[in-house]
C-alpha positions as a Markdown table, in Angstrom:
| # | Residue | x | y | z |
|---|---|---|---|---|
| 1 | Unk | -49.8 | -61.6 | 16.2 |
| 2 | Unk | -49.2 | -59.1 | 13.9 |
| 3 | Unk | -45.8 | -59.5 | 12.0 |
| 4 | Unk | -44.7 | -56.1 | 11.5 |
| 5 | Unk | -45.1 | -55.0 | 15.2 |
| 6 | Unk | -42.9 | -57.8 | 16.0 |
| 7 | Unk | -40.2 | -56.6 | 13.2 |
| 8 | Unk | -40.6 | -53.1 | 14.3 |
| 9 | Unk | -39.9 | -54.6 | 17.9 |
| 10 | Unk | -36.6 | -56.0 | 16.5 |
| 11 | Unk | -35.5 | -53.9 | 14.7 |
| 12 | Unk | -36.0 | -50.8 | 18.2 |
| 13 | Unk | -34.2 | -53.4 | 20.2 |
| 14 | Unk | -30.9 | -54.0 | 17.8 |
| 15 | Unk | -30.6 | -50.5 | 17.1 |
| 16 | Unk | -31.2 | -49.3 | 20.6 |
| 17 | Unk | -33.1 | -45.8 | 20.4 |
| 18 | Unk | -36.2 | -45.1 | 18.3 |
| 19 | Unk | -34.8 | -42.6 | 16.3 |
| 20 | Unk | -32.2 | -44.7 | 15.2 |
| 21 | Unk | -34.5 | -48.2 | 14.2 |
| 22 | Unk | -37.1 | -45.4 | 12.7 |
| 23 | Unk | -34.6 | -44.1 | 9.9 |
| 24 | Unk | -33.8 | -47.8 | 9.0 |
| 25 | Unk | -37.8 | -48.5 | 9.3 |
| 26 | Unk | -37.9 | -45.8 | 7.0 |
| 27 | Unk | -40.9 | -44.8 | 9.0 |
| 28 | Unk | -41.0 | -41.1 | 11.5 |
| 29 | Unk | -40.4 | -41.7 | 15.1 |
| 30 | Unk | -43.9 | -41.1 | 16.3 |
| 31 | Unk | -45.3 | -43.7 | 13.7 |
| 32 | Unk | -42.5 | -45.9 | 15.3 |
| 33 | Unk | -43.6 | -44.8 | 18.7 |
| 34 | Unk | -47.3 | -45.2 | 18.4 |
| 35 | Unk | -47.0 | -48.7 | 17.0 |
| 36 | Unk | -44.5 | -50.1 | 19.4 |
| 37 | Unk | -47.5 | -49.1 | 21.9 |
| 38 | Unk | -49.7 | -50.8 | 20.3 |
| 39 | Unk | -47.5 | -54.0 | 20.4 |
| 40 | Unk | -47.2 | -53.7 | 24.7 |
| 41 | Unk | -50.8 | -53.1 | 24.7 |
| 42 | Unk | -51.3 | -56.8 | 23.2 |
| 43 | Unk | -48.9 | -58.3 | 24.7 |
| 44 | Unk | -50.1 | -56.8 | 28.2 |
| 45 | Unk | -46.3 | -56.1 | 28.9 |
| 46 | Unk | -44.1 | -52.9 | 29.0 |
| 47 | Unk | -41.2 | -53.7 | 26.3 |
| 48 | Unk | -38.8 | -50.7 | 26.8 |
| 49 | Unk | -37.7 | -48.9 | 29.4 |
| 50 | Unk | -36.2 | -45.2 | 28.8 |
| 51 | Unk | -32.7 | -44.5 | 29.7 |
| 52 | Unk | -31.6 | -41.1 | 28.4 |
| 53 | Unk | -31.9 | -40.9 | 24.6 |
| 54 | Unk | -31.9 | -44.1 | 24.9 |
| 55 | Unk | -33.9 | -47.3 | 24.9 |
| 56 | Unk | -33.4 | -50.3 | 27.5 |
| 57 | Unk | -35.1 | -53.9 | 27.1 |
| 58 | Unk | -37.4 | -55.0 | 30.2 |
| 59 | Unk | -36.9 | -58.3 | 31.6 |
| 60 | Unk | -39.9 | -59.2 | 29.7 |
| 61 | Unk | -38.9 | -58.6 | 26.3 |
| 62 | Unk | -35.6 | -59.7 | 26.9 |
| 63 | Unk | -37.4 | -63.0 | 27.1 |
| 64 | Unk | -39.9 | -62.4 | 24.6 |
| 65 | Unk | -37.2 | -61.2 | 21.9 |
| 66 | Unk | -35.3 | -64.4 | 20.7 |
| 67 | Unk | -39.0 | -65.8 | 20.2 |
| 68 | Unk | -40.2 | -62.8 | 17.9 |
| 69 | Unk | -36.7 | -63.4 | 15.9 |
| 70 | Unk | -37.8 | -67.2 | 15.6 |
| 71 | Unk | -41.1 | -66.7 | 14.3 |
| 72 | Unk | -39.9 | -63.9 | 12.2 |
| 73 | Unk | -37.2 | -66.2 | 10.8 |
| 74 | Unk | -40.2 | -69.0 | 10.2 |
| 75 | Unk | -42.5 | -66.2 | 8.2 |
| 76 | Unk | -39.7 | -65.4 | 6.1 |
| 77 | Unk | -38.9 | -69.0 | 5.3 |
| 78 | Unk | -42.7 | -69.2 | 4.6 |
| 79 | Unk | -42.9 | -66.6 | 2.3 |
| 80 | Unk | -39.7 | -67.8 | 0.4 |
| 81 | Unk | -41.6 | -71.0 | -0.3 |
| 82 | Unk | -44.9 | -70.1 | -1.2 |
| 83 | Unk | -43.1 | -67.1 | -4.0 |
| 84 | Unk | -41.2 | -70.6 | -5.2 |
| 85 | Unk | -44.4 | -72.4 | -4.8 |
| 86 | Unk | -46.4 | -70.1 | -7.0 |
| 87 | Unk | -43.8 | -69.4 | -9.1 |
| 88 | Unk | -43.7 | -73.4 | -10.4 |
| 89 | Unk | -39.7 | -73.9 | -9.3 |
| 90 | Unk | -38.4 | -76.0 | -7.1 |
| 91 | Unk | -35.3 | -75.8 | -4.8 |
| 92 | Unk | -34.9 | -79.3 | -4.1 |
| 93 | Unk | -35.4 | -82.0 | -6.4 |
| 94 | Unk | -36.3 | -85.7 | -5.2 |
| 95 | Unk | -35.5 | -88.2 | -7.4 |
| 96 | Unk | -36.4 | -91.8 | -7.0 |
| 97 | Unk | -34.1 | -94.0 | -9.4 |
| 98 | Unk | -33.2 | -97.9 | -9.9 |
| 99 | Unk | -29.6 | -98.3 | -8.8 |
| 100 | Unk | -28.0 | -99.1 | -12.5 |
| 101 | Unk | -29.7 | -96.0 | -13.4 |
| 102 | Unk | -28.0 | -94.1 | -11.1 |
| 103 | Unk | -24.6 | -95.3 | -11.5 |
| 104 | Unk | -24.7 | -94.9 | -15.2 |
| 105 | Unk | -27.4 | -92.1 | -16.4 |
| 106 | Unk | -28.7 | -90.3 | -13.4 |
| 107 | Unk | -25.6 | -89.2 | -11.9 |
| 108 | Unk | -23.4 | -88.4 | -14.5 |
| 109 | Unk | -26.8 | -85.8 | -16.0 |
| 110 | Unk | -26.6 | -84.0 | -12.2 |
| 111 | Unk | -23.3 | -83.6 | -12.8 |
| 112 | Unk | -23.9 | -81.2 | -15.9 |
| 113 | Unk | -26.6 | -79.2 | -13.5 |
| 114 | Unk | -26.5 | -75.8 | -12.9 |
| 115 | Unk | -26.3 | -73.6 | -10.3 |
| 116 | Unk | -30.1 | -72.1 | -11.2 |
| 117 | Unk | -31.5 | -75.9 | -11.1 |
| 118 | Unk | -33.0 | -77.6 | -7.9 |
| 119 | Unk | -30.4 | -79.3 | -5.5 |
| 120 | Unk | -31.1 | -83.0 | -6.1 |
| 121 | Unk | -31.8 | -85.5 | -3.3 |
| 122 | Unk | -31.9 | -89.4 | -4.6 |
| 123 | Unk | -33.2 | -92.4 | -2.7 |
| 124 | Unk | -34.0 | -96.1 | -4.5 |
| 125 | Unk | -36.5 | -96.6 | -6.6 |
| 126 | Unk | -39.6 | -98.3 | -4.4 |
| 127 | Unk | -39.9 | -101.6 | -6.1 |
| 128 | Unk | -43.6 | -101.2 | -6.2 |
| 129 | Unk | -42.8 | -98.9 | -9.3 |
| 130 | Unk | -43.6 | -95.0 | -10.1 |
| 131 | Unk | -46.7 | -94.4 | -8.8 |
| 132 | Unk | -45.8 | -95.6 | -5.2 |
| 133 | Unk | -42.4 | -93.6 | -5.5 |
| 134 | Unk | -44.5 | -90.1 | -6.4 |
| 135 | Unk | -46.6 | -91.1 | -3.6 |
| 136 | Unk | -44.0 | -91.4 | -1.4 |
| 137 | Unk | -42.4 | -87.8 | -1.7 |
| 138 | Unk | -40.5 | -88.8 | -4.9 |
| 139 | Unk | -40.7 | -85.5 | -7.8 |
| 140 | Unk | -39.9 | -87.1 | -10.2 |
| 141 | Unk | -39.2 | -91.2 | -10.5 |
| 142 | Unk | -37.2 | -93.2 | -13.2 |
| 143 | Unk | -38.3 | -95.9 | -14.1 |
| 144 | Unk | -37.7 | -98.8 | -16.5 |
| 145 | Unk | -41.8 | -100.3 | -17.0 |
| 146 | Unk | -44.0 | -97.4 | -18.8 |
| 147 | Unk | -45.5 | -95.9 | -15.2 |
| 148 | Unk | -49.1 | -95.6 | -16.5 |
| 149 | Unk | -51.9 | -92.9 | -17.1 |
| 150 | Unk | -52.1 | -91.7 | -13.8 |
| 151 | Unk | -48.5 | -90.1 | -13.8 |
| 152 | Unk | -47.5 | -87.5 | -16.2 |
| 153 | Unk | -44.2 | -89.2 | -18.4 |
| 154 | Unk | -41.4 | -89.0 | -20.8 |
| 155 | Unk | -39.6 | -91.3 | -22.1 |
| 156 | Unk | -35.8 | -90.9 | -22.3 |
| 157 | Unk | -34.0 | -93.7 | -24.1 |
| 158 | Unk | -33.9 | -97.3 | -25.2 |
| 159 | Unk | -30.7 | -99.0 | -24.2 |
| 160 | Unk | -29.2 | -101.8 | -24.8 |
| 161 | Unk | -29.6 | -105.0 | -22.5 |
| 162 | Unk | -25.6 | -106.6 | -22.7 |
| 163 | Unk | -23.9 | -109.5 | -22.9 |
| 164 | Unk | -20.7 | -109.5 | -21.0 |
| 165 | Unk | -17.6 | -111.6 | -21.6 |
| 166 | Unk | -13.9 | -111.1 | -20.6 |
| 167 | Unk | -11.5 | -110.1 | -23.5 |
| 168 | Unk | -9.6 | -113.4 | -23.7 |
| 169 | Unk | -13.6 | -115.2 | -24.6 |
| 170 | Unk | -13.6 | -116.8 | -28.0 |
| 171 | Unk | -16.8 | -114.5 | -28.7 |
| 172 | Unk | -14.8 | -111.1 | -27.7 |
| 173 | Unk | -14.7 | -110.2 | -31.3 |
| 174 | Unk | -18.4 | -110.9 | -32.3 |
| 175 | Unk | -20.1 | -107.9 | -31.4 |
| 176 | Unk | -23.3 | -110.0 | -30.5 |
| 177 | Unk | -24.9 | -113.0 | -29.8 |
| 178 | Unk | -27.8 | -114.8 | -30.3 |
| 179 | Unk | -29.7 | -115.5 | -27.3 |
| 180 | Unk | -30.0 | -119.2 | -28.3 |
| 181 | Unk | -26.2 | -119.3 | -28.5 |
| 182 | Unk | -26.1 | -117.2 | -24.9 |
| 183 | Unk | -27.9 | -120.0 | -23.3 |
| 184 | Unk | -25.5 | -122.5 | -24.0 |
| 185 | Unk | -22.9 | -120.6 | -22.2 |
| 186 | Unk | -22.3 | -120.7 | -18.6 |
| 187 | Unk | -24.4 | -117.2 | -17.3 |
| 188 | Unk | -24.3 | -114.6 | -14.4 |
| 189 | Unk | -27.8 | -113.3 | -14.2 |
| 190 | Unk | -29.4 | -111.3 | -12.2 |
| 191 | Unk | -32.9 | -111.6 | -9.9 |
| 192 | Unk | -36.2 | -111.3 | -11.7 |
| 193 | Unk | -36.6 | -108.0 | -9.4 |
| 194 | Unk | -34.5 | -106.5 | -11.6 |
| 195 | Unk | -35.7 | -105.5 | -15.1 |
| 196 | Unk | -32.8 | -106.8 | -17.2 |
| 197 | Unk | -33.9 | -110.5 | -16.0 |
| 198 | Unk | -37.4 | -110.2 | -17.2 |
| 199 | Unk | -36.2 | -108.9 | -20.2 |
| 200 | Unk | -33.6 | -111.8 | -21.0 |
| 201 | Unk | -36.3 | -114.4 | -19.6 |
| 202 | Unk | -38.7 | -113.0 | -22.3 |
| 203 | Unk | -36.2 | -113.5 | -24.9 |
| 204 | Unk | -35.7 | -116.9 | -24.3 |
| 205 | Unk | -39.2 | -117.7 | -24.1 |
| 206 | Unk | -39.2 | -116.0 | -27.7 |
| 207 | Unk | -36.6 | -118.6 | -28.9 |
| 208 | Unk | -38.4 | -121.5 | -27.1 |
| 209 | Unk | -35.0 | -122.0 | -25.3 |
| 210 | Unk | -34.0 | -122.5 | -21.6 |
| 211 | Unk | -30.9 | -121.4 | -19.6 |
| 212 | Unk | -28.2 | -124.1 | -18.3 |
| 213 | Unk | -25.8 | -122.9 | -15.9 |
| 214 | Unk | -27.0 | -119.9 | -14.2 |
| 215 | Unk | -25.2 | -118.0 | -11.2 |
| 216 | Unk | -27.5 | -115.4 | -10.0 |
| 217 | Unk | -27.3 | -112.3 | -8.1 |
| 218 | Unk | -29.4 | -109.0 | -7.4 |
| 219 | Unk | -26.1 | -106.3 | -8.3 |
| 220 | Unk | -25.0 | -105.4 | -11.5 |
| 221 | Unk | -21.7 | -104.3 | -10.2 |
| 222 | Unk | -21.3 | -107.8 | -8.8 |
| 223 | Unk | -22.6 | -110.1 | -11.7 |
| 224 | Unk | -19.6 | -107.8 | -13.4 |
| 225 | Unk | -17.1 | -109.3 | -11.6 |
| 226 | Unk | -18.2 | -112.4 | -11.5 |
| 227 | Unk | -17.7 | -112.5 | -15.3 |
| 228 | Unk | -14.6 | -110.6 | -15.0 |
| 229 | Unk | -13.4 | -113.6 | -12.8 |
| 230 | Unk | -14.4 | -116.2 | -15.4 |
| 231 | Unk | -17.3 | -117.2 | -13.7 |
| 232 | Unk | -20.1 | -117.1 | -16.9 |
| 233 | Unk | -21.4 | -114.3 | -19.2 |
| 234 | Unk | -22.7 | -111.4 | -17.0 |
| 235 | Unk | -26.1 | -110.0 | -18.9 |
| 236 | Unk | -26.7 | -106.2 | -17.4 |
| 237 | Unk | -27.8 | -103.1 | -18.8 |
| 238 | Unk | -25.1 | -101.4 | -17.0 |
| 239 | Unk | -22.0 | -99.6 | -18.4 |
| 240 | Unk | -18.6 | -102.0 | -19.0 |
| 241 | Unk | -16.4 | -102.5 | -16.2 |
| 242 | Unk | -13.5 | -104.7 | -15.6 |
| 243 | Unk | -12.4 | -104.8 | -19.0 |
| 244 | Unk | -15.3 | -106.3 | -20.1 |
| 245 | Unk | -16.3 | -106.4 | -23.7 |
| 246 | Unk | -20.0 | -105.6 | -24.2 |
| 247 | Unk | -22.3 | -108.0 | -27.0 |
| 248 | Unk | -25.9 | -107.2 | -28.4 |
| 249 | Unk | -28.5 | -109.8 | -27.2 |
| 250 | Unk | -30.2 | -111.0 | -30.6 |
| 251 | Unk | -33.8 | -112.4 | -29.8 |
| 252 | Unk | -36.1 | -113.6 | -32.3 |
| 253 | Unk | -38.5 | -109.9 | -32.3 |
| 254 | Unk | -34.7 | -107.9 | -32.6 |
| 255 | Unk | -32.5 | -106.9 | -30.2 |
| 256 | Unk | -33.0 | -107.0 | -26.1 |
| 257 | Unk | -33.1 | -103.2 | -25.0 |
| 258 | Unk | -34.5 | -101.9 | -21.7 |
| 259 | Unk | -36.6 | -98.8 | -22.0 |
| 260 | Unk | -36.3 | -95.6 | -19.4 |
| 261 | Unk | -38.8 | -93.3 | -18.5 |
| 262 | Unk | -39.5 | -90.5 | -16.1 |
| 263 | Unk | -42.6 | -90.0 | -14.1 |
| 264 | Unk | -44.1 | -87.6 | -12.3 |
| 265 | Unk | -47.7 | -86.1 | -10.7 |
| 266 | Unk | -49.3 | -84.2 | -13.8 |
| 267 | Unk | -50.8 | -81.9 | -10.4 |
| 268 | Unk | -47.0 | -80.8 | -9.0 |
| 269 | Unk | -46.6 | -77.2 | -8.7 |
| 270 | Unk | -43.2 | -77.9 | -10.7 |
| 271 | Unk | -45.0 | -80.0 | -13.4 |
| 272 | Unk | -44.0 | -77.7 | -16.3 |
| 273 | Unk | -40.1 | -77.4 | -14.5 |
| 274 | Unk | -40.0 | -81.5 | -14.2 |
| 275 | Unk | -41.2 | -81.8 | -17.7 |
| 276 | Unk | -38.1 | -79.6 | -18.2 |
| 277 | Unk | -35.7 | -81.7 | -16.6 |
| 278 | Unk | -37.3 | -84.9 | -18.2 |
| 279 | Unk | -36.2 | -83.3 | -21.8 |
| 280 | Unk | -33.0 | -82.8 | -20.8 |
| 281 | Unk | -32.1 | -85.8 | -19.1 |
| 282 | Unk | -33.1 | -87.2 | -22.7 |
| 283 | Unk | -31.1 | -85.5 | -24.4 |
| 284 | Unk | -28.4 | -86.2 | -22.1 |
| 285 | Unk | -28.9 | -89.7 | -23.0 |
| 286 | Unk | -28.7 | -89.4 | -26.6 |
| 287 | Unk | -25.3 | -87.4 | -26.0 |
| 288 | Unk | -23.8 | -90.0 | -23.4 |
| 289 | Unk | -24.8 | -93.2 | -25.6 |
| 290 | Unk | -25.2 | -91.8 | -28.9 |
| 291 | Unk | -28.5 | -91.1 | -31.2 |
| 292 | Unk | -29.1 | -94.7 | -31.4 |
| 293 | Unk | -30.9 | -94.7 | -28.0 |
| 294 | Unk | -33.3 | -91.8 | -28.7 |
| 295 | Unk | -36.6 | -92.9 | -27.3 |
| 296 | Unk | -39.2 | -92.7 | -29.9 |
């Protein structure tokens, strides 16, 4: 089907006479004439019936005309994409991220987007890490494990794993603790699914130290509260909320940080645009949290 019979169609049948569709065509009548011929004689079906100066639809292209504006409508659309395509842009961004990440980095940074960047659409980080979130329609993937060789990646910052207490704890005032102090404490931890655990679990393990009382739970949010509410220390690498004042894990190889990274396919179209978007949401980092957590 050849498109621009089909838009010369359209463009006859909104403005009603030949002469008139012609001057908008920018093309002479005839030309105008000849090729709407050409469009009945593959279609096997008379298209226009002349009334006057005038030009009526036939019952069959009455039928056959909200289908040409469909697939006109869809060739368009095409073409949009393939120029963005080749181009190396994207007009929607899919971002896979771990839920602490969002709450605290991710969303705040699409808040300072502008109106030239993608539209972003976020979903949860697939546990299974980077790779299977790329392979599962994700652009570009945050993760907090260094995704590997066969994803392009940048690191973005090193923050600090925390140690929460209420303001009233007799440790409110110390700015840190050792992790073979924390252990002593009553603790709010969360599962070994998500990275802040490990990370803590590895500490100890450094220290040659084991945990006592230990309420667990698999939201950050929550193990929050839970401190707030006197229940133990909550240790998350999310930002302070309930009033809760925010110590440095001390381990025996330095302090516990969690690392963040973003990942993408080296092959996107966009690869050069993510790599983009990867700086800046480092440097956003560094300008949320200060220079302290500039990945290196």
């Amino acid at each position: 089907m050849d498109l621009r019979l089909l838009r010369y169609f359209v463009a006859t049948a909104d403005a009603g006479s030949a002469t008139r569709a012609a001057d908008l065509l920018h093309v002479t009548q005839p030309v105008l004439s000849r090729q709407l011929r050409q469009l009945e004689a593959s279609l096997g079906v008379p298209l226009f019936a002349r009334e006057g100066r005038r030009l009526r639809l036939t019952r069959a292209a009455e039928a056959f005309l909200p289908r040409a504006r469909d697939l006109l409508s869809h060739a368009d659309d095409l073409e949009r994409a393939v120029g963005v395509l080749g181009a190396g842009r994207l007009e929607e961004l899919h971002l896979a991220v771990p839920t602490t990440t969002l709450t605290d980095v991710l969303a705040p940074f699409l808040a300072t987007l502008r109106a030239d960047d993608p539209v972003a659409k976020v979903r949860e980080l697939d546990p299974r890490g980077a790779v299977a979130a790329v392979r599962a329609g994700a652009d570009l993937a945050i993760v907090t494990r260094p995704p590997g060789r066969a994803l392009a990646s940048r690191a973005l910052a090193v923050l600090p794993v925390w140690a929460y207490v209420r303001a009233d704890d007799p440790w409110a005032d110390r700015g840190s603790a050792d992790v073979r102090d924390l252990v002593t404490r009553p603790l709010v931890l969360l599962t070994d699914d998500l990275r802040p655990r490990p990370l803590l679990d590895t500490a100890a393990e450094e220290a040659d130290v084991g945990y006592g009382d230990v309420l667990e739970v698999s939201n950050a949010q929550v193990a929050q509260a839970l401190a707030a509410s006197g229940r133990g220390i909550a240790v998350v690498s999310d930002d302070p909320r309930f009033g809760l004042v925010p110590l440095h894990i001390e381990a025996p190889s330095g302090p516990v940080r969690i690392r963040l990274y973003a990942a993408w396919d080296p092959h996107h179209h966009a690869a050069a645009a993510l790599a983009g978007l990867a700086e800046r949401l480092a440097a956003f980092c560094v300008e949320r949290y200060g220079v302290e957590v500039a990945a290196r």
